[in-house]
N, C-alpha and C positions, 0 to 999 in steps of 0.2 A: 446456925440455923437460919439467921434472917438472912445473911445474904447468900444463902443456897435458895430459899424462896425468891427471891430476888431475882436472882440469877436467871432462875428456872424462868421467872416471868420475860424477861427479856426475849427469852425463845416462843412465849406465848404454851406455855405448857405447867403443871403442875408436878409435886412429888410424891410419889409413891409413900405412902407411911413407912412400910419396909424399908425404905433406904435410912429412916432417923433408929429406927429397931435397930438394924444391922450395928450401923454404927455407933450407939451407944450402950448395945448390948443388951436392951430393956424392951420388953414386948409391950408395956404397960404407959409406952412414950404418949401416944396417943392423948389417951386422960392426962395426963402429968400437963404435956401441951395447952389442953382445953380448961383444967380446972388449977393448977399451981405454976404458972408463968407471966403473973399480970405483965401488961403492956406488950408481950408477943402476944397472948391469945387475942390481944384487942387489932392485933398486925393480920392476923392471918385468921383461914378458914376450912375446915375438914366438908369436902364436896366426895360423893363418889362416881367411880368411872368402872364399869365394865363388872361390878359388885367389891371394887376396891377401892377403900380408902385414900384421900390424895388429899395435899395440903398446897393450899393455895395461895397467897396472897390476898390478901381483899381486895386494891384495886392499885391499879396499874401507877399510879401516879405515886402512889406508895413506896414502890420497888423503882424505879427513877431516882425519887430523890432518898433510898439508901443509898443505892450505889452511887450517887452523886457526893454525895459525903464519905463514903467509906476510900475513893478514890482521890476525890483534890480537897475534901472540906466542907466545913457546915455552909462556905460562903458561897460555891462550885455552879456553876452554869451549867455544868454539861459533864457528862459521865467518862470519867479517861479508864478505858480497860487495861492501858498500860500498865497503869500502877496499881492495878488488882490483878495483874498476870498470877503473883503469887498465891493467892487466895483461890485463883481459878484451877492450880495447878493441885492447891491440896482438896479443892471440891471435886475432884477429879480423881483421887485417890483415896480418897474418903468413902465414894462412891461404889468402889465393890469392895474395902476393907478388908484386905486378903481372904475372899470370901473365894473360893471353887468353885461355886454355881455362880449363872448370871442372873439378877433379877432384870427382867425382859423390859418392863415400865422403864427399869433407871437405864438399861440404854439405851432406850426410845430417849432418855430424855438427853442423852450425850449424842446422839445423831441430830436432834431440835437443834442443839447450841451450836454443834461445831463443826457438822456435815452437812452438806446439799443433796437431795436425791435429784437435785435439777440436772439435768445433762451437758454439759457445754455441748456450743455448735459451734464457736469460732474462735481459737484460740487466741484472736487478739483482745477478747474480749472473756476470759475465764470467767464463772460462778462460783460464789462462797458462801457462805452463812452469812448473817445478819453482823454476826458477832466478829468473825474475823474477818470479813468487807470493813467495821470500825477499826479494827487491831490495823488493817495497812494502811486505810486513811491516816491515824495516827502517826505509826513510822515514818508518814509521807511529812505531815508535818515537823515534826521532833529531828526530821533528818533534811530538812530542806530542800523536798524533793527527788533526794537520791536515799535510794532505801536504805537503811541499814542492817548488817544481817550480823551484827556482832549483839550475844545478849538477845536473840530474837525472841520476843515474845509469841509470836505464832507455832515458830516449830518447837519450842518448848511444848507447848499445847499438845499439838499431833505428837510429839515424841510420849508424851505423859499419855495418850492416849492409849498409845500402841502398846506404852512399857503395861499398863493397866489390864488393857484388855487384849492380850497377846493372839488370841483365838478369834479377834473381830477382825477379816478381811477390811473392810470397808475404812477403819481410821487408818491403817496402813498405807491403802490407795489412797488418803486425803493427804499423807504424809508425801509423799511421790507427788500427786497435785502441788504442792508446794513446792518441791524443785524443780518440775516444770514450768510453774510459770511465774512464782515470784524471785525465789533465787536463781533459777537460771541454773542449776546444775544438772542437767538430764541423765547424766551417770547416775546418779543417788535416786531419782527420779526412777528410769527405768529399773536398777534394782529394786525400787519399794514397790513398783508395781508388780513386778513376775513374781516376786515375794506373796501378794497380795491374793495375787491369781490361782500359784499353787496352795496357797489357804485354805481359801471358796472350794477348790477342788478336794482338796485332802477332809475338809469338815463338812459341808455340804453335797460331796459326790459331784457338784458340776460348776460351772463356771459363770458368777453374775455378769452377762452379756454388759454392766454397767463399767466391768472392769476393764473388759475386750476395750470400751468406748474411751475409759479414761489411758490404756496404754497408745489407742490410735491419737487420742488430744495430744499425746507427750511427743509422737512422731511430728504433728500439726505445729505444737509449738515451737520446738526448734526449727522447720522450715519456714516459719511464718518470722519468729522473733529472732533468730539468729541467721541462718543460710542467707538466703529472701535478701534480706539487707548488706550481709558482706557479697551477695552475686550481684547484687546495684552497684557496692563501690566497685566490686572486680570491675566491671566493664566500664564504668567510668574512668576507670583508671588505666584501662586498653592493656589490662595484667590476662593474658588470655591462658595462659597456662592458670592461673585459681578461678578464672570463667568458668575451665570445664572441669575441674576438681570439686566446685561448689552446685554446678548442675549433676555431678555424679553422685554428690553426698544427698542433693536433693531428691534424687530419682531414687535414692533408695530408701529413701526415708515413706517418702509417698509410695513406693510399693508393699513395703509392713504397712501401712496406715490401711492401704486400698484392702489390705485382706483382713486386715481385723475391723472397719465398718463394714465389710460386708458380711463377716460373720453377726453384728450386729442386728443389720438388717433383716437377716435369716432368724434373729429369736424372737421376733413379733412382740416389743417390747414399745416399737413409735418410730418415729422418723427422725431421730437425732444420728442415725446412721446414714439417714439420706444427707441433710441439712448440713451435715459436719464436714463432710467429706465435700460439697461441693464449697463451702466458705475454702476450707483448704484450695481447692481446684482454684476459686475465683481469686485467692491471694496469694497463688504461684501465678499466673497467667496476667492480671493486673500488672504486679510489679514489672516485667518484663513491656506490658502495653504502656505503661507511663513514662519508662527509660524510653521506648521507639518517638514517641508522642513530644517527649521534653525535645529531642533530636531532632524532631519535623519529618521522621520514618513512617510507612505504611505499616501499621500493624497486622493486615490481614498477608503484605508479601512479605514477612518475614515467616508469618507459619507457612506457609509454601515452600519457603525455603528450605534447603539440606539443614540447615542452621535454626530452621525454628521450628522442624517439626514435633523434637520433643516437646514444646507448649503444644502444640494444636491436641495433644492426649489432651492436658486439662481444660481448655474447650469444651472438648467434644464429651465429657467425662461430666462436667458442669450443668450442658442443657440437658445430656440425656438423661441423667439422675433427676433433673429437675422436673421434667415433663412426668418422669415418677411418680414423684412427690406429689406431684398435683391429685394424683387420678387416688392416692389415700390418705392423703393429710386430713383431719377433722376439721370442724369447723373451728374448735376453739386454739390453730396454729392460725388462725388469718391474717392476724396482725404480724408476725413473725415471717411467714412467706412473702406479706407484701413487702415487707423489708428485702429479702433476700431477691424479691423479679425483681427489686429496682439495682440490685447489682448485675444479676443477669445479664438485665438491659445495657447497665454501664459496659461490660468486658463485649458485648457481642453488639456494640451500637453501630460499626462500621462495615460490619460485612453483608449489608444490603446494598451498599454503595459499589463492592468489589466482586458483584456474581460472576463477575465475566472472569474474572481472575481465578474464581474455584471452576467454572466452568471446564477451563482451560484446562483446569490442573488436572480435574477427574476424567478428560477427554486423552488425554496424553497418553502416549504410550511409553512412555520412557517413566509415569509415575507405577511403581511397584504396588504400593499399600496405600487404596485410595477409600479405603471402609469408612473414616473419622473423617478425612475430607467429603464424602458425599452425604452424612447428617447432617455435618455442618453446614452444607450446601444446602440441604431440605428446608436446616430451620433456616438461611436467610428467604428462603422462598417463601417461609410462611409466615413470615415477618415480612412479605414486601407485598404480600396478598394483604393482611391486615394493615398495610398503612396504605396501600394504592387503590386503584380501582379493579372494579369486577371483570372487567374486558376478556384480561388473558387467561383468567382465575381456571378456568379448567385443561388450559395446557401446562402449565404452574403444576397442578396435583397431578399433570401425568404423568411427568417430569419426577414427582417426587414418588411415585407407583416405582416407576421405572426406576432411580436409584437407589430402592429400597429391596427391590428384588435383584438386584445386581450383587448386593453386600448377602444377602443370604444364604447368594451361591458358596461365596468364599468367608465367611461371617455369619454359621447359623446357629449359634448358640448367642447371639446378643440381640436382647428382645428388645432393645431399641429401635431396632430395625424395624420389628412389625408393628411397636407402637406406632412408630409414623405412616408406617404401610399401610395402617387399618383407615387412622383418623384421615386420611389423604382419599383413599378409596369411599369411605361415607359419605364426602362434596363431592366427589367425579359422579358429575351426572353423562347417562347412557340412554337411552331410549331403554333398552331389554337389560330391565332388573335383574332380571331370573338366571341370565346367561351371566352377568357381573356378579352374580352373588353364589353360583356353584363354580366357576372359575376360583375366586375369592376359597371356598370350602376345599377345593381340590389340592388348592397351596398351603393350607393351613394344614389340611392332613399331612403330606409330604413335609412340612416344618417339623410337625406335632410326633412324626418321626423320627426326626432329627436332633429336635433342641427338647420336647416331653415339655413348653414351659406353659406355667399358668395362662398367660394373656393368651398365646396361643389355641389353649384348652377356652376360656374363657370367646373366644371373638370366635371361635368353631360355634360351640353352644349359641353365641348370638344371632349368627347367621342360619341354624337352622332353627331357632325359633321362626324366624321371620318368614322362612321356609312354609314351616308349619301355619301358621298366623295366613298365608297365603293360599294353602289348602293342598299341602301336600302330606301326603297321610305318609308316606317313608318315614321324610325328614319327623313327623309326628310321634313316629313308634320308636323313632331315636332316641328323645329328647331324656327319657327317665335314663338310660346308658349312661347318655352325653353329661348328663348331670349330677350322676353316682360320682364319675372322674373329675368331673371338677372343682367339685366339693372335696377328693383327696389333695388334688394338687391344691389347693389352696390355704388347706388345714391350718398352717404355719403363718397363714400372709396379714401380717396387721389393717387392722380395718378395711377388713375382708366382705363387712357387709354393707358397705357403702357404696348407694348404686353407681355404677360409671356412664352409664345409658338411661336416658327413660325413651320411650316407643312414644312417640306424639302423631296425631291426625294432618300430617305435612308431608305430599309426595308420595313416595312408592320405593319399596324395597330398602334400601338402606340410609335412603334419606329420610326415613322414618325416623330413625338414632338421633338425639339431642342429647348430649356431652351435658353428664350433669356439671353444676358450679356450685363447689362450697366459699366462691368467693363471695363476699355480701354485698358489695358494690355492685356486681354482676347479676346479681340473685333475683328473680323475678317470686311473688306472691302464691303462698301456697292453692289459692281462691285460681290465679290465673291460670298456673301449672296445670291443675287440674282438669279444666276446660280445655287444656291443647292438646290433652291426651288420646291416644288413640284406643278407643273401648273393646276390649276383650269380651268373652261368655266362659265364666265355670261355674261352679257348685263349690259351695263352701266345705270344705273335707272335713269329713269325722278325727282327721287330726287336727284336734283343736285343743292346743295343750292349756291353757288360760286366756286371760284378757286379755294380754299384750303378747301374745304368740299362738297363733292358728295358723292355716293356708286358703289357699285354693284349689282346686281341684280343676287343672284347665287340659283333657284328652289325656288324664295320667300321667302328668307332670304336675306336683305341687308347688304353689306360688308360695312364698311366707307374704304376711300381714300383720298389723297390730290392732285387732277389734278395736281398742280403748280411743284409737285415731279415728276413730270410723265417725265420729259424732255421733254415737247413740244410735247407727242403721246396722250394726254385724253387733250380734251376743251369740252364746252357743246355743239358744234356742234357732237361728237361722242355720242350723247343719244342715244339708243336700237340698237349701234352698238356691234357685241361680242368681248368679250374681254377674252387672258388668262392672269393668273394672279397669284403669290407666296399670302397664308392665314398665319397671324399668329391670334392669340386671347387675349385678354385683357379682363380685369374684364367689362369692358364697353361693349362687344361683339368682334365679328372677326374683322378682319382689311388686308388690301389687302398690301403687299410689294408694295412701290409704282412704286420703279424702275423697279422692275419685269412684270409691266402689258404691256400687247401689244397686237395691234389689231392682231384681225383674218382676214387670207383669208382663200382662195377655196383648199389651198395644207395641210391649217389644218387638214380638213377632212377623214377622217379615212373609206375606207369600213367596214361595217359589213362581217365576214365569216357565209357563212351560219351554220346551226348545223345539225351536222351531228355523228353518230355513236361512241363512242370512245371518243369524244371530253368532254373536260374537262371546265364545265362553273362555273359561280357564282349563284346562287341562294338566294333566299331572300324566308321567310317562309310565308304565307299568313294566315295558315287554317289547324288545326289536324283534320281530323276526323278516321272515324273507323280503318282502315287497313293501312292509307296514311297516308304524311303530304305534303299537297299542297302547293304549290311555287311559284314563280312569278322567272323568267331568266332574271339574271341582263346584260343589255346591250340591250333587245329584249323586246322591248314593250310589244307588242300583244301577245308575249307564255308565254305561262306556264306550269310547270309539276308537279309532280306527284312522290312521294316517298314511296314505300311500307314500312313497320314498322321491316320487316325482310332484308329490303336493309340499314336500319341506323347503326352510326358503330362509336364505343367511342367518345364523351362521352352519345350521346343520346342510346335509345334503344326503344323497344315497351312502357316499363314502366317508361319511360323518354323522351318523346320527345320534340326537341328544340321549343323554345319559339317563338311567332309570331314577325316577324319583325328580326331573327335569320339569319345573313347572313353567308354563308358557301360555300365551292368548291363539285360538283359535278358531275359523269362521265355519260353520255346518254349511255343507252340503246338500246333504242329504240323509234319509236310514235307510237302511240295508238289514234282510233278515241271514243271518249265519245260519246255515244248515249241520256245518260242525258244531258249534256249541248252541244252536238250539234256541238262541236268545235274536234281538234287533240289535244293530251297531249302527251306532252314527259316523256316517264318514266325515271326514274333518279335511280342513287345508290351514297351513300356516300362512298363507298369503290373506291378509288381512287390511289389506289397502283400497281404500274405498270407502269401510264400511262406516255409515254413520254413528256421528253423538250420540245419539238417542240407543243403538243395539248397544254399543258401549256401557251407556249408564245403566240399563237390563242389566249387563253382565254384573255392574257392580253391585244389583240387588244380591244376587245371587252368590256372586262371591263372598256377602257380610252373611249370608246362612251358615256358612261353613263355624263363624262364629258361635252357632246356637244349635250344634248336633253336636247332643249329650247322650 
């Protein structure tokens, strides 16, 4: 009993009373413990957890020096598990007692001791328990650095585990863990996991996504700690027939790995599906960069090469999952990511020096499949934007506009592509927002087509926010549709409600977009953030489910919120009160800056100027017909006007005019009264050159109303 208390404490956990009933047969253990055991009841202490009894240790320093004695002696420094392998082997059968049913506590408390729920991300680098991370320490020493696997104390353990609890998935896959990556035998390996998997399936109906991740680590480790190494000596040793036998055995290994993370990635479990697969990617592509490197070779002309294009997969496999990662990793992986961009950095450090050589390569006609070559291409460009000057910077993103739609032709199921398509189109600055940003909507439809994928659904929704936010009533009566869908495609997507955008008071049209950062280094003050924001107008919704979940109500689209964030200005007594308020957006939909919100008064309110002559407005497209293209005046309800087809002026013309719902700046003329419909039109021209500052800054009174019709 003492040292199963003991034991138990090591894992930081306690035992179930049940487990001493069980096995000694006695329901009355309990008292017997507490009132006829001198010197254990003075050891230990009955706590409850959950309305059950549990038996604890008293304190920690306690359970130390039993097992420090029950191990090397009353004289003993330090706790050897080796030589309590046995004792751990019958606490471990003692534990369900040929008992049929599982008590649930006791194998919580066999998962504390001798499993990890931690993930591995890099095979050269596996996770254990507390207790068997000691157990190989140990061997290491007892064996002088070379393991020894005769008499093993560990897989004795996971064996006793499995014989024990033949119905737990999970010590199974920790048994297979162990011929992955300590013994090295990936035969016994790979059997204990499929083992494992059809388990999970057979007893549970589906499959732990945790197991998918430990059969992808089993492919990882053998390319990392066996292949990896004998394809170094191959080519060292100029043996080119086992060159390509060991890049074949590697290519397949990495093809089972690539589809079991990404089934991973598909269960919304975390990013060890992202994380895993590119340390993989970065310790296939490495090895090979350090053989060219040790030689005095160019590493970026051998992926060019017929001969190195198989690397440039993991490449281009690396950043683009990486740039992933970023957009939903939490905040509490920061420390972990910054690990992983300093590898990044390491494997892709010299391809800002070799642009001209990708240049080349995606110019050629003689290259076949140039998709991975022109990513790659993009991030050296944007990695040479962030180390250089600003000069060329917006031929750079046009450069990357343009090789991003090139791959979508031929390449439109990989949202890689419009990750960088989007983020690259948000710095291209343009004079005519309006025309970049339905352009923009027009490709994402045709994508959204095509590939149906979230980001795509996601960066539509944002762009006709923005739309809206401008004063186009269309894109406005969209926005609950647009939102319905992307809330389905996203269902699945782990940390889904992390904004990827906030809307800040900087620019116009999509330069409004600032790329949230969960990184800390990078991370500006919730006090500052707040202030850059750009202020919205809604009404607080009657859906307001508690204090830390309500919305907004912004033209029939709801925003979520967290009252509780508000500092004490949003409770549910402010329901269909107005509110303004900083928008960013998340795969889940918009989301309101919370410290940013604050009620309205009467000084909010903004007059309308009326329109007049000269003056320079916003217009929204309604309706082409023969000679005209009729409009709707953003800011002014009730008007409307009127565009002759010889007053439009680049990019539309008579034989191109803008598309409905087409928001744009336009100069009055004049009013005209229509006899057909009965009402005044304002005639309109798009030729807007001349017109002063001063009509300009009108216009923008008038455009911030749009904000505040409720």
């Amino acid at each position: 009993m003492i040292f199963a208390v003991s034991l138990a404490d090591y894992g930081n956990t306690a035992i179930d009373v049940q487990f001493f009933m069980d096995l000694f047969q006695d329901d009355t253990i309990e008292d017997f413990i507490v009132e006829s055991m001198p010197g254990v009841n003075e050891l230990v202490k009955i706590e409850k957890k959950n309305g059950k009894d549990q038996i604890r240790i008293r304190y920690h320093l306690f359970a130390n020096e039993i097992l420090r004695q029950m191990s090397l002696g009353k004289d003993a420094k330090e706790i050897s598990f080796l030589n309590l392998v046995d004792d751990i082997l019958v606490f471990i059968e003692d534990s369900r007692n040929g008992k049929i049913t599982i008590n649930q506590n006791t194998l919580s408390l066999m998962r504390s001791l001798f499993i990890t729920r931690n993930a591995d991300v890099d095979a050269e680098k596996p996770v254990f328990s507390p207790l068997i991370e000691k157990l190989k320490d140990e061997h290491k020493v007892v064996s002088d650095g070379k393991y020894d696997d005769t008499n093993d104390a560990i897989i004795s353990i996971f064996n006793k585990l499995v014989e024990t609890y033949p119905e737990e998935p999970h010590f199974t896959a920790h048994l297979a863990r162990f011929y992955f990556y300590i013994d090295k035998n990936y035969d016994k390996g790979f059997a204990n996991i499929d083992a494992a998997i059809a388990l999970s399936e057979s007893t549970y109906g589906y499959v732990d996504p945790l197991l998918y991740h430990m059969k992808a680590m089993g492919y990882s480790s053998r390319i990392s700690n066996k292949y990896i190494k004998d394809l170094v000596r191959a080519i060292n040793d100029n043996s080119e027939k086992e060159k390509i036998n060991l890049i074949n055995q590697i290519e397949n290994d990495a093809q089972e790995a690539f589809k079991l993370y990404e089934l991973v990635r598909k269960s919304n479990v975390g990013i060890a599906g992202h994380v895993s697969e590119i340390y993989m990617c970065i310790n296939v592509a490495n090895a090979i960069k350090r053989v060219l490197e040790e030689s005095g070779e160019s590493f970026s002309n051998y992926l060019l090469q017929s001969d190195g294009d198989w690397v440039m997969k993991y490449v281009d496999r690396a950043t683009d999952l990486w740039e992933e990662v970023k957009k939903i990793a939490p905040e509490t992986n920061s420390e972990e990511l910054e690990q992983l961009e300093i590898r990044i950095k390491q494997l892709t450090s010299d391809l800002e020096g070799t642009i001209s050589l990708w240049e080349d390569y995606v110019n050629s006609d003689t290259t076949i499949d140039k998709t991975q070559a022109r990513r790659i291409l993009a991030h050296a460009y944007i990695k040479q934007m962030e180390n250089g000057s600003k000069k060329d910077e917006q031929d750079v993103l046009k450069k990357i506009i343009k090789l991003m739609e090139d791959n979508m032709v031929v390449e439109s199921q990989h949202t890689g592509n419009i990750r960088l398509w989007f983020d690259a189109i948000c710095k291209y600055k343009v004079e005519n927002q309006e025309t970049l940003i339905m352009d923009a909507i027009n490709k994402l439809n045709r994508w959204i087509s095509l590939t149906d994928s979230v980001e795509a659904h996601y960066y539509r929704f944002v762009l006709k926010f923005i739309q809206a936010i401008n004063g186009s009533i269309l894109a406005e009566s969209e926005l609950p549709k647009l939102l319905r869908e992307l809330k389905q495609k996203s269902m699945n997507l782990y940390n889904r409600t992390v904004p990827q955008h906030w809307l800040v008071n900087e620019g116009t049209g999509l330069s409004m977009l600032y790329s949230n950062s969960r990184s800390k280094k990078n991370a500006i003050s919730e006090e500052e953030m707040a202030k850059k924001m750009r202020l919205i107008v809604g009404r607080i919704s009657n859906n307001y489910v508690n204090e830390s979940h309500a919305y907004i109500n912004y033209h029939g689209t709801e925003i979520y919120f967290n009252p509780s964030a508000t500092k004490g200005e949003i409770d549910k007594s402010k329901i269909n009160q107005r509110v303004k308020f900083g928008i960013g957006f998340s795969y889940d939909g918009p989301r309101a800056y919370n410290s940013s919100i604050q009620l309205m008064g009467k000084e909010d309110v903004e007059e309308v100027r009326n329109i007049e002559t000269g003056m320079i407005i916003k217009c929204e497209v309604i309706k082409n017909v023969a000679f005209f293209t009729q409009v709707r005046l953003v800011g002014y309800s009730e008007e409307v006007g009127s565009i002759h087809i010889d007053e439009l002026s680049n990019p539309f013309n008579r034989n191109h005019r803008p598309s409905i719902g087409s928001v744009f700046e336009v100069k009055v003329l004049n009013q005209k009264f229509d006899n057909k419909t009965q009402r005044n039109i304002w005639m309109l021209t798009m030729n807007v050159s001349g017109s002063s500052d001063e009509e300009r800054e009108e216009t923008a009174m008038a455009k911030a109303l749009k904000n505040i019709k409720l």
